[in-house]
KESE-154614 format. One line per 5 residues: for each residue x, y, z of N, C-alpha, C, CB. Coordinates in nm, 2 decimals. Glycine has a CB too. Layout:
X Y Z X Y Z X Y Z X Y Z  ...
END
This chain:
10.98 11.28 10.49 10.87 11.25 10.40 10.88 11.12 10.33 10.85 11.37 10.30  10.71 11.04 10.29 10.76 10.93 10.22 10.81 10.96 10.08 10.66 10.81 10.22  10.88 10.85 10.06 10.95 10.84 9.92 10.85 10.86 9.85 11.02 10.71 9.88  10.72 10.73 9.84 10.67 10.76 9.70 10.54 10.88 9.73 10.60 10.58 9.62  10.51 10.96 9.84 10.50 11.08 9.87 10.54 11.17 9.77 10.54 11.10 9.98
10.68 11.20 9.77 10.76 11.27 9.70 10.74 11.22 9.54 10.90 11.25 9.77  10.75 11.12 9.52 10.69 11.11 9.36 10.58 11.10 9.35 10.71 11.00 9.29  10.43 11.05 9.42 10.31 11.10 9.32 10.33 11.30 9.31 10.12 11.04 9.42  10.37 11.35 9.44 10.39 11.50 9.40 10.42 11.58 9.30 10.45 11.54 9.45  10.52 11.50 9.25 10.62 11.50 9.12 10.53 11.45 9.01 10.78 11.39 9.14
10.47 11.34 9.01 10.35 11.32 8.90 10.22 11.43 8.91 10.28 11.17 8.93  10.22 11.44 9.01 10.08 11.55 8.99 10.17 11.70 8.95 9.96 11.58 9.19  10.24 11.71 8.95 10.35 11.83 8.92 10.36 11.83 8.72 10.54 11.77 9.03  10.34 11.71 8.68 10.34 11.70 8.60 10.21 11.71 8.50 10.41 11.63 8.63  10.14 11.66 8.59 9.99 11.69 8.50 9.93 11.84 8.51 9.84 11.58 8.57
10.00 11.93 8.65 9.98 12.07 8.60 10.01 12.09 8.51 10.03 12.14 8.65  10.17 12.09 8.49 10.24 12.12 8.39 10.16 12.12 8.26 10.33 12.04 8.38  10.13 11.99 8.25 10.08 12.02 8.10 9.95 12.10 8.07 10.06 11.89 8.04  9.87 12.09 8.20 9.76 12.19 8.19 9.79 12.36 8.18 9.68 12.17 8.30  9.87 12.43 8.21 9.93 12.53 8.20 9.93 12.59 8.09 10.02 12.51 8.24
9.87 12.67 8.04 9.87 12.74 7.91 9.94 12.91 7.93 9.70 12.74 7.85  10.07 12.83 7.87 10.18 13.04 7.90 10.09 13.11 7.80 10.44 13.08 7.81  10.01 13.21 7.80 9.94 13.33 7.76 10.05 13.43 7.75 9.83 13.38 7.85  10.06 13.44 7.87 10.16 13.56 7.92 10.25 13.52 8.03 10.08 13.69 7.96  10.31 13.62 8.08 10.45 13.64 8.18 10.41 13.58 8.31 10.51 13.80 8.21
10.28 13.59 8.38 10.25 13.52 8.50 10.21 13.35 8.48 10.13 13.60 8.56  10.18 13.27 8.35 10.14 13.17 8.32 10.32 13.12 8.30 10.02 13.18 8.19  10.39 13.18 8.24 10.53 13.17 8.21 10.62 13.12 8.33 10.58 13.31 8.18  10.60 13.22 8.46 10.60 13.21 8.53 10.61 13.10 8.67 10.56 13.26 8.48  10.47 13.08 8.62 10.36 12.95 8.73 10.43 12.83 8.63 10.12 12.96 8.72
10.48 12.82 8.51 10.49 12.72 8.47 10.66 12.66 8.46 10.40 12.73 8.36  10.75 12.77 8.51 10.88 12.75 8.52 10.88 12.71 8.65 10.97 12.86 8.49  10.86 12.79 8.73 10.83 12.73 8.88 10.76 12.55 8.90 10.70 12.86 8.95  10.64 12.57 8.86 10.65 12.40 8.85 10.73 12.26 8.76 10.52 12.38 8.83  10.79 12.32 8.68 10.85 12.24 8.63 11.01 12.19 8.73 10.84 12.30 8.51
11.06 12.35 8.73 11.13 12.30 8.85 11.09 12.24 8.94 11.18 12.36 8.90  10.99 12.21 9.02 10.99 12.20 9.16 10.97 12.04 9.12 10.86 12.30 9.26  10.93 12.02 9.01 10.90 11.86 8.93 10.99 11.78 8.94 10.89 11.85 8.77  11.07 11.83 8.88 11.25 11.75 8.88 11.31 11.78 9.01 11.37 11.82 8.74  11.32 11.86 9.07 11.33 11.84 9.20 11.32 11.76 9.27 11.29 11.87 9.23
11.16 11.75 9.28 11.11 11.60 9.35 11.16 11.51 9.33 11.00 11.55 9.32  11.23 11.46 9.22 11.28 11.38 9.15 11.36 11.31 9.19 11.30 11.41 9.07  11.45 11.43 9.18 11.59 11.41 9.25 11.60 11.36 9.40 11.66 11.53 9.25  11.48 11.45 9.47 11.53 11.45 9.61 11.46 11.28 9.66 11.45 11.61 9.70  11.33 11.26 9.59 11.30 11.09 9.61 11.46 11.01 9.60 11.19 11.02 9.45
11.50 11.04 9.45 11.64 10.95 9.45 11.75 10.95 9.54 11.70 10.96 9.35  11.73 11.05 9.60 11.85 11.07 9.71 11.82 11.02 9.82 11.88 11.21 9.75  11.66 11.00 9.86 11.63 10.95 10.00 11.64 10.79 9.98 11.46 11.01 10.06  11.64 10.72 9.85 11.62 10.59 9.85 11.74 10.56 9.86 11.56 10.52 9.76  11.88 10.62 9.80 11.98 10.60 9.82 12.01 10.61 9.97 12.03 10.67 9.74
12.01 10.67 10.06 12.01 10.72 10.17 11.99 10.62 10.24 11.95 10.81 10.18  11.83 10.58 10.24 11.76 10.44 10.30 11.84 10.31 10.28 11.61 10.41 10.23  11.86 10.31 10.16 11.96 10.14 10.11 12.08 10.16 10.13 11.97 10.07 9.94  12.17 10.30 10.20 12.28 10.31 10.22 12.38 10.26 10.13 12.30 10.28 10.31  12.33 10.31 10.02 12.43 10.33 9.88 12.54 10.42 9.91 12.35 10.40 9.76
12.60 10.36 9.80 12.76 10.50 9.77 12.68 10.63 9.75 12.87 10.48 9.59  12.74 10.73 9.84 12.64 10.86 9.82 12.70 10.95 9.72 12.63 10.95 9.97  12.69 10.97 9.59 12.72 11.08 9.50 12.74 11.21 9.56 12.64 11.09 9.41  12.83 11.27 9.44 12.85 11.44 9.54 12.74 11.47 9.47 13.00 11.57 9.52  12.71 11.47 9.35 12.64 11.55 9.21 12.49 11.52 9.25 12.69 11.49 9.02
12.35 11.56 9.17 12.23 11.55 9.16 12.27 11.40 9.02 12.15 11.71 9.11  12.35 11.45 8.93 12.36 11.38 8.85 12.43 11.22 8.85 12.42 11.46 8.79  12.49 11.22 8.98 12.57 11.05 9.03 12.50 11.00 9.09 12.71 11.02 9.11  12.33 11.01 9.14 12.21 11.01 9.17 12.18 10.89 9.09 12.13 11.13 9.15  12.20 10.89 8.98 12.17 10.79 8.85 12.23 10.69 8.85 12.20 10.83 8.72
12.36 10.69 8.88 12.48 10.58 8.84 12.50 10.47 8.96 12.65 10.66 8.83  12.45 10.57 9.10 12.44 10.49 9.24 12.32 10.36 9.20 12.37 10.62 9.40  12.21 10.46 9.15 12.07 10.33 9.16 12.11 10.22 9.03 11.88 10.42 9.13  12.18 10.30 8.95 12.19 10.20 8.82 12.27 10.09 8.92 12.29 10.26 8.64  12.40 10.14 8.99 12.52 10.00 9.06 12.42 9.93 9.14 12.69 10.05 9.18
12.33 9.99 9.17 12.25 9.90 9.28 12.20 9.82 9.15 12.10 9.97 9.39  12.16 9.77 9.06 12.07 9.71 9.00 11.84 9.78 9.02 12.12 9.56 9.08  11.88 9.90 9.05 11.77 9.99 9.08 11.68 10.05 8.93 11.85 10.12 9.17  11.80 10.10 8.87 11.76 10.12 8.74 11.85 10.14 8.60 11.69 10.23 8.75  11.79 10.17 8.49 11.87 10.10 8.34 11.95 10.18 8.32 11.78 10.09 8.20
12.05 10.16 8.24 12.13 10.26 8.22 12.08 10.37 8.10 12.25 10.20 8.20  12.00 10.36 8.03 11.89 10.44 7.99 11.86 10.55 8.10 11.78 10.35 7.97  11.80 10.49 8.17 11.73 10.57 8.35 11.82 10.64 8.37 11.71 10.48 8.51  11.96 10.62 8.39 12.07 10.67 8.45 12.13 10.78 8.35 12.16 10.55 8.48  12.15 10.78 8.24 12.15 10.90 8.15 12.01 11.01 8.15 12.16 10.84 7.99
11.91 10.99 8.16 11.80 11.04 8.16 11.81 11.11 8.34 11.68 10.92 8.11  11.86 11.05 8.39 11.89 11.13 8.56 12.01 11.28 8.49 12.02 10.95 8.73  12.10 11.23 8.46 12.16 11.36 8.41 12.13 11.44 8.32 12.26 11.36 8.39  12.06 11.44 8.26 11.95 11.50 8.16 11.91 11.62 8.29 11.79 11.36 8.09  11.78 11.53 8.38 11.69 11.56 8.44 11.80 11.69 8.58 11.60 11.40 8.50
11.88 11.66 8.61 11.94 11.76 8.66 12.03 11.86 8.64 11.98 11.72 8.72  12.08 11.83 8.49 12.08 12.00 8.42 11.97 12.07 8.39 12.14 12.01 8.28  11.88 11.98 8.36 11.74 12.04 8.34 11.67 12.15 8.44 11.66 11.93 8.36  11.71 12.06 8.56 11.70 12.13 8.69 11.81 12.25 8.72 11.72 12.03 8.79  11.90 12.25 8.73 12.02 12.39 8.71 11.97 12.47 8.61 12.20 12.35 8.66
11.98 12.47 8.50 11.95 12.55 8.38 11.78 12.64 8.43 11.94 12.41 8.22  11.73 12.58 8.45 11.58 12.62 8.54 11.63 12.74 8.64 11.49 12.46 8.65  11.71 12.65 8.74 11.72 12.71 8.84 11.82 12.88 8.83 11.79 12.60 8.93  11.92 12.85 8.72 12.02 12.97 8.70 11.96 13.06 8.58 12.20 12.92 8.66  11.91 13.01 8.50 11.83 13.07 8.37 11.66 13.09 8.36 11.85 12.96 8.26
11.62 13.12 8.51 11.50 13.13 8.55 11.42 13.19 8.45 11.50 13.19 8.67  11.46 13.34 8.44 11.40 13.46 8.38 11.42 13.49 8.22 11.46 13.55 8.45  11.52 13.36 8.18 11.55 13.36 8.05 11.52 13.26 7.94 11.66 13.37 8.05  11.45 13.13 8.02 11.34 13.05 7.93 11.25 13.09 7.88 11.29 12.98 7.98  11.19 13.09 7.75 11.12 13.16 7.67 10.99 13.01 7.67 11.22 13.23 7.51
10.93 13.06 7.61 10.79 12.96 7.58 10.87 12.84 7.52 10.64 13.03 7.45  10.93 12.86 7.40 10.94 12.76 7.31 11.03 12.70 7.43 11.01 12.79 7.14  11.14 12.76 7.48 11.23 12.66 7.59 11.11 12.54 7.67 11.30 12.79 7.76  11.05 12.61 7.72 10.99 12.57 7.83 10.89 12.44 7.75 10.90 12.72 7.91  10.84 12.44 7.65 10.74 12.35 7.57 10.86 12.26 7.51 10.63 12.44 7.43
10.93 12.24 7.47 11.04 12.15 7.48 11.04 12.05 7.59 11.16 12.22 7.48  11.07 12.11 7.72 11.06 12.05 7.86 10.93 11.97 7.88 11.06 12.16 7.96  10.83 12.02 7.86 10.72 11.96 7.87 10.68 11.87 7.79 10.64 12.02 7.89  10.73 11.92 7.64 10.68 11.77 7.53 10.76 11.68 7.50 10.64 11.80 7.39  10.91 11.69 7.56 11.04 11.63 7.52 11.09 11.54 7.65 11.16 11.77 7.50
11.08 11.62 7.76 11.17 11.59 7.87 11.02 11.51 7.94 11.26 11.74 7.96  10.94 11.58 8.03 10.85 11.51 8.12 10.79 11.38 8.02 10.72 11.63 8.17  10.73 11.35 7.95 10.72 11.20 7.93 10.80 11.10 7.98 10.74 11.19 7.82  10.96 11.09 7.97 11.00 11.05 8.00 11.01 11.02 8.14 11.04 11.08 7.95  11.06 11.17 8.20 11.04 11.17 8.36 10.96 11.09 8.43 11.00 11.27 8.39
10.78 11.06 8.35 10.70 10.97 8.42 10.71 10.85 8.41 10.58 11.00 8.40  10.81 10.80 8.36 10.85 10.67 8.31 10.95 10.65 8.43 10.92 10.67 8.15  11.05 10.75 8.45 11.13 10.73 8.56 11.06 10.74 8.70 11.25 10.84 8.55  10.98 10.81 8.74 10.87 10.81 8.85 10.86 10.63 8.88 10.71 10.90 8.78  10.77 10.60 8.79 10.70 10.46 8.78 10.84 10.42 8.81 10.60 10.40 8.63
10.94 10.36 8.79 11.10 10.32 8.76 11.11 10.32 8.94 11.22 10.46 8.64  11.12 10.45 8.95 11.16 10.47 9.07 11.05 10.41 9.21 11.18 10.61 9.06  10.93 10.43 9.13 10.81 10.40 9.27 10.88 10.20 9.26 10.55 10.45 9.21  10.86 10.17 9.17 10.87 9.99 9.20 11.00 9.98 9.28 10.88 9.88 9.04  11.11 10.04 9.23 11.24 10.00 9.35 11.24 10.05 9.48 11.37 10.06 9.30
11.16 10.13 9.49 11.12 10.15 9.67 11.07 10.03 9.69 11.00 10.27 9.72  10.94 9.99 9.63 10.82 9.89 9.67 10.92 9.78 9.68 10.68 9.86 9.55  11.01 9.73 9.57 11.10 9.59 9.60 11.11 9.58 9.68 11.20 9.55 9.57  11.23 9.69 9.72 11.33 9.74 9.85 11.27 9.68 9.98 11.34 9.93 9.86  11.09 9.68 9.94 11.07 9.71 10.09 11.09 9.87 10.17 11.16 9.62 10.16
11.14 9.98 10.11 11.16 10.05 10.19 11.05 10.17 10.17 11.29 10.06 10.19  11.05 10.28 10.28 10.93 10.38 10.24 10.77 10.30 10.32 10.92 10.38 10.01  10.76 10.23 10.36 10.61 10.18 10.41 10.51 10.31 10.40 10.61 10.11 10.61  10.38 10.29 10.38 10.32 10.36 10.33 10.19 10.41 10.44 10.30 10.30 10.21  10.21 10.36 10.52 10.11 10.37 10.65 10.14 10.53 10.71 10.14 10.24 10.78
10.29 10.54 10.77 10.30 10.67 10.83 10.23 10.78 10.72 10.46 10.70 10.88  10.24 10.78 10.62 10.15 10.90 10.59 10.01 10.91 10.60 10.16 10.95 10.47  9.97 10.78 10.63 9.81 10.77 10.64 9.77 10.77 10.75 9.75 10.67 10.60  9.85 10.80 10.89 9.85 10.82 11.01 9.89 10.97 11.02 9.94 10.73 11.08  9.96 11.00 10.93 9.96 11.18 10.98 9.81 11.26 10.90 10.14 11.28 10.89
9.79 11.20 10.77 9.63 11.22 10.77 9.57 11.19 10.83 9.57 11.17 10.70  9.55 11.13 10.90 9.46 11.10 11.01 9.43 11.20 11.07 9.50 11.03 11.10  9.55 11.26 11.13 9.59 11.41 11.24 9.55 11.46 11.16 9.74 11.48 11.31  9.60 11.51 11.08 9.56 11.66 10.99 9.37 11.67 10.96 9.66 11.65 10.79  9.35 11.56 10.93 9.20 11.52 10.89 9.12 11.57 11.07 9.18 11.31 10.82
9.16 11.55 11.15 9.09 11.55 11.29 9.11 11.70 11.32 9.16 11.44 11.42  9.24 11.78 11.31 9.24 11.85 11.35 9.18 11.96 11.23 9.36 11.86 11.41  9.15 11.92 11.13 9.08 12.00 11.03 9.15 12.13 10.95 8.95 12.05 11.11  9.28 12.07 10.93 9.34 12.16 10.81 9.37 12.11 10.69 9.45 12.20 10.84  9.35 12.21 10.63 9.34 12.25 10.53 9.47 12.18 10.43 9.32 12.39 10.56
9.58 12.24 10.44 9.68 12.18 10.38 9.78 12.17 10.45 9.72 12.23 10.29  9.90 12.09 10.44 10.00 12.02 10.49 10.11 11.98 10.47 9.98 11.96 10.52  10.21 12.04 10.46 10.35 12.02 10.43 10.45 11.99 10.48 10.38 12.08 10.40  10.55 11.90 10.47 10.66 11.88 10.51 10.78 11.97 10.43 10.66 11.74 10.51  10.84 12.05 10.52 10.95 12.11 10.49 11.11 12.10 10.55 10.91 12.23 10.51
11.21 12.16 10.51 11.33 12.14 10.61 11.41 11.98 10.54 11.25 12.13 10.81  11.50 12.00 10.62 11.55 11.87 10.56 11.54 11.75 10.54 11.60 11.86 10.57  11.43 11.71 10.60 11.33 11.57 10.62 11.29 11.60 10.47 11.18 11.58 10.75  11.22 11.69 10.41 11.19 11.76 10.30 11.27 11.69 10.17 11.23 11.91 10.33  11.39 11.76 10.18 11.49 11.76 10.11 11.57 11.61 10.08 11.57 11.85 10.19
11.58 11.50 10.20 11.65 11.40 10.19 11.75 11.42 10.22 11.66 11.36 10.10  11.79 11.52 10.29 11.94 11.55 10.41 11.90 11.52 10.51 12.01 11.72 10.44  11.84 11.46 10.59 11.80 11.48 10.76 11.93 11.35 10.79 11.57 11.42 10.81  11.96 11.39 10.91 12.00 11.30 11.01 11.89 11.23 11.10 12.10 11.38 11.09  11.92 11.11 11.18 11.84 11.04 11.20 11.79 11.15 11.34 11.89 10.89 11.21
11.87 11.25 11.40 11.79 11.31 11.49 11.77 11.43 11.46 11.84 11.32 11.59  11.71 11.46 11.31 11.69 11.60 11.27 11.53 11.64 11.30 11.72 11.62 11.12  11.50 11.75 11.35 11.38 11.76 11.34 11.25 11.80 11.21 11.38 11.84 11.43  11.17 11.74 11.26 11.02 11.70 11.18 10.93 11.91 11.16 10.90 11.54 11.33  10.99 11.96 11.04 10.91 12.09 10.99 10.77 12.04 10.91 11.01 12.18 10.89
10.72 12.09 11.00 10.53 12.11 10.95 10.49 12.23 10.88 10.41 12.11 11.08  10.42 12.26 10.79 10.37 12.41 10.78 10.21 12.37 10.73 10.47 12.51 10.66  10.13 12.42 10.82 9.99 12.40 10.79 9.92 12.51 10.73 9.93 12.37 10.90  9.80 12.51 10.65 9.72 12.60 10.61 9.58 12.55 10.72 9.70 12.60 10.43  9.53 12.66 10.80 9.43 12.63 10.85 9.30 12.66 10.77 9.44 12.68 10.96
9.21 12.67 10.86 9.03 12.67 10.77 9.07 12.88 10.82 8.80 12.54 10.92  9.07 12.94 10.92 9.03 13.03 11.01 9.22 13.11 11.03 8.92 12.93 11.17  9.21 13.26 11.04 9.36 13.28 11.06 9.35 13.33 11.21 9.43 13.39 10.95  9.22 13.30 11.28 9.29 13.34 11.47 9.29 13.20 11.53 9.15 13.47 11.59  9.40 13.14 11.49 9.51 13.01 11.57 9.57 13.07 11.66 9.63 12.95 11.49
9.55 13.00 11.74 9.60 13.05 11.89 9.69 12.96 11.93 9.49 13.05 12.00  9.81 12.98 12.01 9.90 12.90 12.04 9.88 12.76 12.09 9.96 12.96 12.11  9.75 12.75 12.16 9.69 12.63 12.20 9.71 12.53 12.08 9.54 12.64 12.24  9.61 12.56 12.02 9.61 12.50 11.90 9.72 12.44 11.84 9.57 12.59 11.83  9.84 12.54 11.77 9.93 12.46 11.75 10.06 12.40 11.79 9.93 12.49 11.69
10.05 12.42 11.95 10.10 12.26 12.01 10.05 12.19 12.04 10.15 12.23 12.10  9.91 12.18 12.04 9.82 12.05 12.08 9.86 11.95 11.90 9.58 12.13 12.12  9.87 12.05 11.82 9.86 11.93 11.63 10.02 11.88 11.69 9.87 12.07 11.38  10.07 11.99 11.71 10.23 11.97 11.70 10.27 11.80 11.79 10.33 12.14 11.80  10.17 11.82 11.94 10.21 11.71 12.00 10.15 11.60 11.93 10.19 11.70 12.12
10.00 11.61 11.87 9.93 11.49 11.82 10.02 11.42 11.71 9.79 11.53 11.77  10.13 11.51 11.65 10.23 11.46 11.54 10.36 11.42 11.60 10.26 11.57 11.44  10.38 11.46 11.65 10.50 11.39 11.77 10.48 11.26 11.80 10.48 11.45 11.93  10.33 11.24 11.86 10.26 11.10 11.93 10.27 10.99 11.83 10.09 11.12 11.96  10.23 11.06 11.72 10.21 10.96 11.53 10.37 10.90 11.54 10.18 11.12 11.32
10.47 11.02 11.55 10.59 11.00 11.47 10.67 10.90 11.54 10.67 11.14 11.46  10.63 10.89 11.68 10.72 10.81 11.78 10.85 10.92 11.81 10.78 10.65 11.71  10.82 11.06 11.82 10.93 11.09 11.88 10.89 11.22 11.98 11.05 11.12 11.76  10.98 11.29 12.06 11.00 11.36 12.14 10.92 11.48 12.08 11.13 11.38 12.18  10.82 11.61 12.17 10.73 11.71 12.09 10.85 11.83 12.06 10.57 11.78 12.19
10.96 11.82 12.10 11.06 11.91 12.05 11.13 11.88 11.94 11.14 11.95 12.13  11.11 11.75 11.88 11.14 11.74 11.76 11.05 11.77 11.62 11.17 11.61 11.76  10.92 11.82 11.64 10.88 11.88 11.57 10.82 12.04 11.58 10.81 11.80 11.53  10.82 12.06 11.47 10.79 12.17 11.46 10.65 12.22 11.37 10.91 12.21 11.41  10.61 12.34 11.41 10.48 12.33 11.31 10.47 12.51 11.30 10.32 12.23 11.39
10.44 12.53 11.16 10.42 12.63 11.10 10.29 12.69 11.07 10.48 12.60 11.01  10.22 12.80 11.06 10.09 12.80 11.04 10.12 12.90 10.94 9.99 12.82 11.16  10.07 12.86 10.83 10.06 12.94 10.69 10.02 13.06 10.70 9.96 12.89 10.59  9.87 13.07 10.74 9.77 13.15 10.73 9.86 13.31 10.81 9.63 13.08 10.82  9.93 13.32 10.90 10.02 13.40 10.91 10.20 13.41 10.89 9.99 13.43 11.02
10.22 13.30 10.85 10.38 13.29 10.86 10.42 13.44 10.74 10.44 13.09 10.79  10.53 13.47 10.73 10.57 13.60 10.65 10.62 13.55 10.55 10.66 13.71 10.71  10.63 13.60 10.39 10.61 13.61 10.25 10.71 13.50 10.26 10.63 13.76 10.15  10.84 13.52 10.28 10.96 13.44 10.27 10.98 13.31 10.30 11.03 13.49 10.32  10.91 13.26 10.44 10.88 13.13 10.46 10.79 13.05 10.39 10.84 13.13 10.56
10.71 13.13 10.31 10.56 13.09 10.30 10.63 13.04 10.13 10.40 13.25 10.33  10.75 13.14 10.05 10.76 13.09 9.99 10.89 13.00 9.96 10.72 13.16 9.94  10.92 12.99 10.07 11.03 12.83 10.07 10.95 12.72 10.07 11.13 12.80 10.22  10.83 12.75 10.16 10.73 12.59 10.19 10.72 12.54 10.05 10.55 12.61 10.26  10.65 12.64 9.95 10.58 12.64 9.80 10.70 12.57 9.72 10.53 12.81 9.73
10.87 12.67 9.75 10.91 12.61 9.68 10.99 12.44 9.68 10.97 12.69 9.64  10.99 12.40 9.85 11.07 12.29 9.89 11.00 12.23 9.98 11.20 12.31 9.94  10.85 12.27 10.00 10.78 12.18 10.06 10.71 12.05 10.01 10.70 12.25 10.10  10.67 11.95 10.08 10.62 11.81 10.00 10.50 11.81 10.10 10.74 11.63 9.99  10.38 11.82 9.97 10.26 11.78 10.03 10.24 11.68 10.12 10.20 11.75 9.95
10.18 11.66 10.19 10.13 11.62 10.30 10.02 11.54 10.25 10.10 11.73 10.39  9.91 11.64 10.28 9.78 11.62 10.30 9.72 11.74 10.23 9.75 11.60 10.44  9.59 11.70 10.16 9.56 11.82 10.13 9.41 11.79 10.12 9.64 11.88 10.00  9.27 11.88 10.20 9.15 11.85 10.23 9.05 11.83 10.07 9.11 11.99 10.34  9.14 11.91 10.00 9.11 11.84 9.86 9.17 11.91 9.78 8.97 11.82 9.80
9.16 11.84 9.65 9.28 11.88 9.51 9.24 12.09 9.51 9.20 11.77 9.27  9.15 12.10 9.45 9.07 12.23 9.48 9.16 12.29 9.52 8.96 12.24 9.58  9.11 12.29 9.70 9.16 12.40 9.74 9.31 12.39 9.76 9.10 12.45 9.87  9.39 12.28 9.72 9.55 12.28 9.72 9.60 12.39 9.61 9.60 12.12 9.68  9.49 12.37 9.48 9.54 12.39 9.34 9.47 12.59 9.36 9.45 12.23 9.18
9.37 12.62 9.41 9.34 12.74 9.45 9.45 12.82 9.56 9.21 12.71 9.51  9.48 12.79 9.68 9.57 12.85 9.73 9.73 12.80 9.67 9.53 12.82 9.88  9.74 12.73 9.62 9.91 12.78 9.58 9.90 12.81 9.47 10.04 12.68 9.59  9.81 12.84 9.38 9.80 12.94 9.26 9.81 13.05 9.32 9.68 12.94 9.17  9.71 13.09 9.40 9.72 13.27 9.48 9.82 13.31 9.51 9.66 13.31 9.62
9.90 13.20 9.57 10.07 13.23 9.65 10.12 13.27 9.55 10.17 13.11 9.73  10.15 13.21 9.49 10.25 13.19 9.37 10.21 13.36 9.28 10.20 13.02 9.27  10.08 13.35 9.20 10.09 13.48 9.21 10.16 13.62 9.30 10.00 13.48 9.22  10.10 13.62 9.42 10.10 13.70 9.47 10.29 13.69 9.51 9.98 13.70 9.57  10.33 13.61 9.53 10.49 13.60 9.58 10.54 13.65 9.41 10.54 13.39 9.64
10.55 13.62 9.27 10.55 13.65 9.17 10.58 13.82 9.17 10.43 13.60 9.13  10.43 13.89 9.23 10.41 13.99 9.18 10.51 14.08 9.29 10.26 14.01 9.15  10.48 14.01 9.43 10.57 14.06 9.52 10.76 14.08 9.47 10.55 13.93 9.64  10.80 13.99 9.44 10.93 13.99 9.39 10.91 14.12 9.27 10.97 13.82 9.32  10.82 14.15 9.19 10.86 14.17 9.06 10.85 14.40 9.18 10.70 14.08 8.86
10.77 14.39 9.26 10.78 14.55 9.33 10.91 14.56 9.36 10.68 14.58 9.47  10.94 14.41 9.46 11.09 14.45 9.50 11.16 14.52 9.43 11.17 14.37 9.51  11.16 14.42 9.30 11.29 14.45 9.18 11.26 14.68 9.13 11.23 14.30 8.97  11.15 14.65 9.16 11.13 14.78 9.11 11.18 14.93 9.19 10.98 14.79 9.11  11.14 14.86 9.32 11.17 14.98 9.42 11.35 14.95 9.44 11.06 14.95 9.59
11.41 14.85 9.41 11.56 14.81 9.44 11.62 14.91 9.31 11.60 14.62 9.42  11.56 14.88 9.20 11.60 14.98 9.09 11.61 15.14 9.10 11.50 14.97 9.00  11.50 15.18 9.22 11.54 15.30 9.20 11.66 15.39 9.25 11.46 15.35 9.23
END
């Protein structure tokens, strides 16, 4: 996925955020989940630019900071604020169920400000770099726009900022209609192949509309938008998910109890 892909995500991740009003335990919820998935993004942009400029590769989320600061990438300000942003992220991730409102409104009135400061920080040192070109995603829009879906995600470790240069390309689509027929999605699969310049067994493609609870909620939580036919229905269907995956987990827990 592109770099600054991965950060407007992380910015629009952020203007949820602040729209999010915790009421209660499912608002609570929806709004721990995106906050993580925020700083996430974050991280995983900084890892792919490092990656691209073949920097010193840190073991930590947190030596993420210190690599781009030795590059001359960003301040050392920036670079404290990167380890901020990835305990931030752990503490989310291990203390899920134990952030309270006031936790969580800290994060959002304390921490994200900043963060969008590091976004912007981070989008110009791609742009210097030269690296990241911005066309291939406007060529997989293209596909997605022709073949008329709905939403679009890159998942898997392309995703992530781990891929090797021969890893394969994970798609997961939301279609208009849920009787997709296998035609269908190898004909997108090859038209994305064709885009990517590579072999049709190097990608892969997912179709939402039936994939099972568990996949559906890796995409939500480590997928990077794509494409999406508009804000709407992006911000409508992964509200539903999210609910419904939410409430799914909370039966498990119930029926595991007994």
């Amino acid at each position: 996925m592109e770099i600054r892909g991965v950060l407007a995500e992380a910015a629009s991740g952020i203007r949820r955020d602040r729209s999010i009003v915790p009421r209660g335990w499912l608002e609570l919820s929806a709004l721990r989940w995106e906050l993580y998935a925020v700083l996430q993004n974050v991280l995983d942009a900084m890892a792919m630019i490092v990656a691209d400029l073949g920097l010193r590769k840190p073991s930590t989320y947190a030596g993420l900071g210190v690599a781009l600061r030795e590059a001359g990438l960003l301040s050392r300000e920036h670079e404290e604020l990167v380890r901020e942003v990835a305990a931030t992220r752990s503490v989310l991730a291990r203390a899920y169920g134990k952030l309270g409102r006031e936790d969580l409104g800290e994060i959002v009135e304390g921490l994200l400000p900043r963060v969008a400061g590091l976004i912007e920080a981070l989008a110009r040192a791609a742009e210097e770099r030269g690296i990241d070109p911005p066309s291939l995603r406007d060529r997989l829009s293209r596909v997605f726009e022709r073949r008329g879906v709905v939403l679009a995600y890159l998942f898997g470790s392309r995703a992530r900022g781990t891929a090797r240069e021969d890893s394969d390309y994970d798609f997961a689509v939301l279609l208009p209609r849920d009787d997709v027929g296998v035609v269908e999605e190898v004909a997108l699969a090859l038209e994305l192949a064709e885009e990517l310049g590579v072999p049709p067994d190097k990608v892969d493609v997912v179709v939402l509309n039936k994939a099972d609870p568990g996949l559906v909620a890796r995409v939500l939580r480590e997928g990077k938008l794509l494409y999406a036919r508009s804000e709407e229905e992006r911000r409508g269907w992964e509200r539903r998910i999210l609910l419904e995956l939410l409430r799914l987990s909370d039966l498990t827990a119930v029926y595991a109890a007994r």
